[in-house]
Structure formats: C-alpha cells, structure tokens
N, C-alpha and C positions, 0 to 999 in steps of 0.2 A: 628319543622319546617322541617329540614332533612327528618325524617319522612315521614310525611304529602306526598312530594315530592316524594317520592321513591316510596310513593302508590301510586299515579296519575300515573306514569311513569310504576307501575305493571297491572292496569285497564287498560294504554292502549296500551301496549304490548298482553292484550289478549283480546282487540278488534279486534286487527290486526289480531291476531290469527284467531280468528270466521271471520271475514272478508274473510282471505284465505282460509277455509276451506269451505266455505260458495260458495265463486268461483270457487273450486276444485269439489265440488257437480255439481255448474249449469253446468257446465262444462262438467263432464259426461254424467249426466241427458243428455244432448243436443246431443252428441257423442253416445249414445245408441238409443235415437232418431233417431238420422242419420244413422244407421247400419240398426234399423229394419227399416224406410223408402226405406232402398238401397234395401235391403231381399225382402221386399215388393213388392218392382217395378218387380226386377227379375224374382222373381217367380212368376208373373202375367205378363210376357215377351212372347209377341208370338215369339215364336223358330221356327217356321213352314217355310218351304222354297218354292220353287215353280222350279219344274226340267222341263223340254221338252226331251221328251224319245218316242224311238220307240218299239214298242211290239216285244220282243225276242221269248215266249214260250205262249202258251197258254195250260193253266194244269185243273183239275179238284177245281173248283171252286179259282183257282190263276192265274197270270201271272207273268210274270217275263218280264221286260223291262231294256233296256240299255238304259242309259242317254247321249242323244245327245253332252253333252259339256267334258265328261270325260271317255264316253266310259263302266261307272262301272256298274252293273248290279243291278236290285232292282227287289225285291218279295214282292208282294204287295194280299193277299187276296181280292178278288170278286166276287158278283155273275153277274155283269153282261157280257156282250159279247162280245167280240174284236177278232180281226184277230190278227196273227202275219202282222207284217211290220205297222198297224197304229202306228199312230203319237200324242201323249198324251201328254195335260201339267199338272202335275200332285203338287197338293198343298201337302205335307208330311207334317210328325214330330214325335217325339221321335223316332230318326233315331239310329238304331244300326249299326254299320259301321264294326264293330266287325264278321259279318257272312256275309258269302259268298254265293250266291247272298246277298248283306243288305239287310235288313228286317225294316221296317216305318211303323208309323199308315197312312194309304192315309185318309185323308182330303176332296178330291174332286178332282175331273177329269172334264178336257175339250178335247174335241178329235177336232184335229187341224186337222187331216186326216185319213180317215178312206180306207181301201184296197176295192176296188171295186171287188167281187166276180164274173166271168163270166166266161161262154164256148165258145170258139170259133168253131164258124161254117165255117166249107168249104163246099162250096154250089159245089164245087167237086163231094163231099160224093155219092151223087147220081147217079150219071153218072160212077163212079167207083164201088158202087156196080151194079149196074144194069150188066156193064163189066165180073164182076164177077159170078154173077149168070148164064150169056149165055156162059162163059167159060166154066162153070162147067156141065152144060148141053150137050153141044157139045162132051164135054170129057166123057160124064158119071161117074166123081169122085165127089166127098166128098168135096172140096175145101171149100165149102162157110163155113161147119163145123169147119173149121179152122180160119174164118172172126170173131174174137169177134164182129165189131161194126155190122154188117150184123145182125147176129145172133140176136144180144141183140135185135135192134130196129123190129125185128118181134115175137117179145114174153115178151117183159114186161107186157103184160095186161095179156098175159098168166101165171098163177103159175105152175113152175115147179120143180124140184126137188133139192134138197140141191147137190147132184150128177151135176146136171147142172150148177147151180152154181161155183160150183170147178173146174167144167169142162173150163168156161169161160175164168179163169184166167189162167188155164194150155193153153189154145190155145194160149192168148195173151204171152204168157213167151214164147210159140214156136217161133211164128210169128219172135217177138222179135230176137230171132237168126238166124232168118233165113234171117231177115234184115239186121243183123250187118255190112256185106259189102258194105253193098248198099250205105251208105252214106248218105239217103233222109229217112226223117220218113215218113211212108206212113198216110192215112186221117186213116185209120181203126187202125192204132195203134196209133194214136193223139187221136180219140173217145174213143178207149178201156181204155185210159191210166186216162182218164177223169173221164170214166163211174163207175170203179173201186174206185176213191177219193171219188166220190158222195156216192158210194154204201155202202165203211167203213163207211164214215164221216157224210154227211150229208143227211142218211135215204132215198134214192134213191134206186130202186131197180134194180136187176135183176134177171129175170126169172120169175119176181112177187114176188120175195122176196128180202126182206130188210134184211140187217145184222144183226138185233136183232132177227129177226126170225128162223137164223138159229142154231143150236145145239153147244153145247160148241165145238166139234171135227171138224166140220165143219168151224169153226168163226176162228179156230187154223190153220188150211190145206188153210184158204184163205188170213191170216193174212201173213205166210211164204210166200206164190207165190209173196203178194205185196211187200216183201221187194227186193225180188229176180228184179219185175218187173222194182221197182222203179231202182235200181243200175244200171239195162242195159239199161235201159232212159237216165242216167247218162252220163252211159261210153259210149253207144254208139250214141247217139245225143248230144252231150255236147251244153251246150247253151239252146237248146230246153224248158226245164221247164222256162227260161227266159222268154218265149212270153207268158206264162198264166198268170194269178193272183197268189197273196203270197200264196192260202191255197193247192196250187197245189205243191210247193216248199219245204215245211216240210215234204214230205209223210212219210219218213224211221221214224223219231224222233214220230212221234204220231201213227205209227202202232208197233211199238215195245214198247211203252208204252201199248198202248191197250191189246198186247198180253202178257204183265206181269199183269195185270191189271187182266185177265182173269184165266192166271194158278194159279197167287193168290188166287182168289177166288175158283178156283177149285182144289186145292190141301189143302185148307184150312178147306174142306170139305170131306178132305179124297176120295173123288170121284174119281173112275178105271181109270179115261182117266189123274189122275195127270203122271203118268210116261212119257206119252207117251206126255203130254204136255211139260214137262223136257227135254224130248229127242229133241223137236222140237226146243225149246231153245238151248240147246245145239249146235243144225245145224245152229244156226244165229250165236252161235259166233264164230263157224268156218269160216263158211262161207262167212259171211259178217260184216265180223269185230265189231261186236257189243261186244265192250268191257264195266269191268265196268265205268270206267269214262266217256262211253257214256253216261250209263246208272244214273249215278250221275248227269251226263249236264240236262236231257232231266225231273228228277224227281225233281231237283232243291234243293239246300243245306237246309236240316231241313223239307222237305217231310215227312209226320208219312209214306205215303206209299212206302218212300226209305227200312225202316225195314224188308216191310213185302218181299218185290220183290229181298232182298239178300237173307232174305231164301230160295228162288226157284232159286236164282239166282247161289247158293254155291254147287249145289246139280246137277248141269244140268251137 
C-alpha cells in the first residue's frame, strides 16, 4: 500500500516536471517571437529625416548645403541645378555624421526658394558712355580703350582675338584702381564686373568668344585677373556685391576651383604650359590668400578631385 502511494506521489512529481518545462519552452518560443517581431519592425523603420537648408557651395555634379536649424553642413550628390543661397527641404537617410561636410543618401528635394538670377541695368549707362566717347574724341586719346563696358557692348557679335579677351579684364583691373579713391563704383565697372561672371560662368561672351573657346593659357591669364578683380570689388566697394544676386557673390571660390580644375588636367597631360600653370598658382597664394584650407572649403571633405588639385597644389 506504502508503495503503491509513493508511486502516485513519483508520476506526479514528473507531471509537474513536464508541466514546467513545457512552460519554460512556450515561454521562450514567445520571447523569441517578440525579439524577431521587434528586429522586424526596426529594420523596416523609416530612419529618414527631413532638414530645411540653404545651398552653401555648388561643385561639379554636388552641393553642399548648411542646414537652417543647426548650422551643420551636408554633401549631397546631384545632377541637377541650384544656385548657391536657395532654399531646400531636403528628405535624407543613412546619415554619416562622422565626415565633414556629412554625407546622406538625399531621398528628394523640394525647393522652398530659389535665388533669382539677374543684371542690373542703369539706364545711366548710356548717357555715360556716349560722355565718354566725345571726351575721347576732343582729347584725341585712347580712353574709351580703357571702358571695358563701352568696349564689350560694340564687339560681341564681332569675334576677336583671345589677346582681346585678356585685354578686357586687364582694363577693368586698371580702371579698378584708378577708382579706388573715388568712393563710387562707376556703371562701366558695375557692367564689366557683371560681364566677366557671365563670361567664366555662364557661356556669355566677349569679343565673340566664350570661355570654353579659349586656349588652356588664355582661360589661366583670365582666370588670375578675375580673382585679382574680384578682391578690389571687395575691398574697395564693400557692400557692392550685396545689390546683385547670389551667383555674383561666390566669384573668388568658383574661379579658383576652375583654375585647379584646369592645371589638373593640364599638367596631368604632361602638357608645356603645366609649369607655367604652377607658377600662376603659386601668385594666387601669394597674393590673394588662397590658402589650403580654402582650397579644402571650396572642394568639400571626400572630393576624389581634392587628390588630384594637392598635387599641383604641393608643387606651385
């Protein structure tokens, strides 16, 4: 009988058993459940954000924009086309925060504003040249030779010589100092100063030719004068670039791009005029402070073509 009892009381001691371990399975079972449900969700998490930023830099086929709430800078590949100073709201994600500008996949852009491109006209213009051409006459000198805007506006339909060209911008670099007293920017250096962004930037000619037409040595001798012309715009109108549009306001940053852009390619080609492309370099960072961590700003952190522009850049 003792027996008998002692078994009943061992069958269900390892009821109980299987019971609890039976519990300790669903248990898991359901807690593994719930991890890869959690796993699940997350990584099907849209991470993506959405910034409001102004356009800082505009590069060859990127931009770089500082975001309106923090100031911090983002490099974003594009091919399409923006000014510096619009205004972008921009959807990102798989944000690396890690490089300088940060670097995200861009998702989609809405442009909240965009920089209105324009020239201003002084209906002056006119009346001042014409002043000028009876002076010059009277006098029997050369003056008007010295008028970049005169000049340009009766020979762009004419092609003239890559020599005339270079000539342009040397008159306006004179003019330019011979202004500096004066206090007042004249109409003919407000036009020149104009005609010169069009002419680098955006395929505007003068003489009848456009910048791409002209010769690697030539593109280098005009690239130098605009950096010179732009700094005495600077120093000596302060304010002045204020009354045009944004793409008038970057000149220095995107012509000293252009002209590493160019001794690159030409010194990468072993081509005669690398030295002397070198040497012109060289006079910018004398001259006009073009140091490298300009030259870092303006290529933007993780440029492939930061590499190539230290090598011409170690060597000037």
């Amino acid at each position: 009988m003792i027996s008998k009892i002692q078994n009943n009381k061992y069958n269900e001691n390892i009821k109980i058993d299987y019971q609890k371990i039976l519990l300790v399975v669903v248990v898991t079972i359901l807690i593994l459940f719930a991890i890869a449900y959690l796993f699940y969700i997350n990584l099907n998490k849209d991470t993506s954000q959405i910034i409001e930023a102004t356009v800082k830099y505009v590069g060859d086929n990127y931009i770089i924009v500082t975001n309106d709430d923090n100031d911090k800078d983002y490099k974003f590949n594009i091919d399409d086309e923006y000014n510096v100073g619009d205004k972008l709201a921009l959807t990102i994600d798989n944000i690396n925060d890690k490089l300088d500008p940060i670097e995200a996949d861009l998702k989609e852009v809405q442009i909240l504003s965009r920089v209105v491109e324009f020239t201003i006209y002084d209906d002056k213009t006119n009346n001042t040249n014409q002043e000028s051409n009876t002076t010059s006459q009277e006098n029997n000198s050369s003056q008007n030779n010295s008028n970049p805007t005169t000049d340009n506006s009766n020979s762009n339909s004419i092609v003239g010589s890559e020599e005339e060209v270079i000539n342009y911008f040397e008159n306006l670099d004179n003019e330019l100092d011979n202004s500096k007293n004066s206090g007042s920017i004249t109409s003919s250096i407000k036009n020149g100063f104009v005609t010169i962004v069009d002419f680098l930037f955006y395929n505007e000619p003068i003489k009848g030719k456009t910048f791409s037409e002209l010769s690697n040595s030539a593109k280098l001798s005009v690239l130098k004068l605009a950096v010179s012309i732009d700094q005495k715009v600077d120093s000596y109108f302060p304010g002045y670039k204020e009354t045009l549009s944004e793409k008038y306001n970057n000149v220095k940053s995107k012509v000293v791009s252009k002209y590493l852009d160019i001794t690159t390619d030409i010194c990468s080609k072993n081509e005669s005029t690398c030295a002397a492309a070198k040497e012109g370099l060289s006079d910018l960072k004398k001259n006009f402070s073009i140091t490298w961590s300009f030259i870092k700003d303006i290529a933007g952190t993780g440029a492939s073509k930061l590499k190539s522009w230290y090598e011409v850049w170690k060597d000037a």
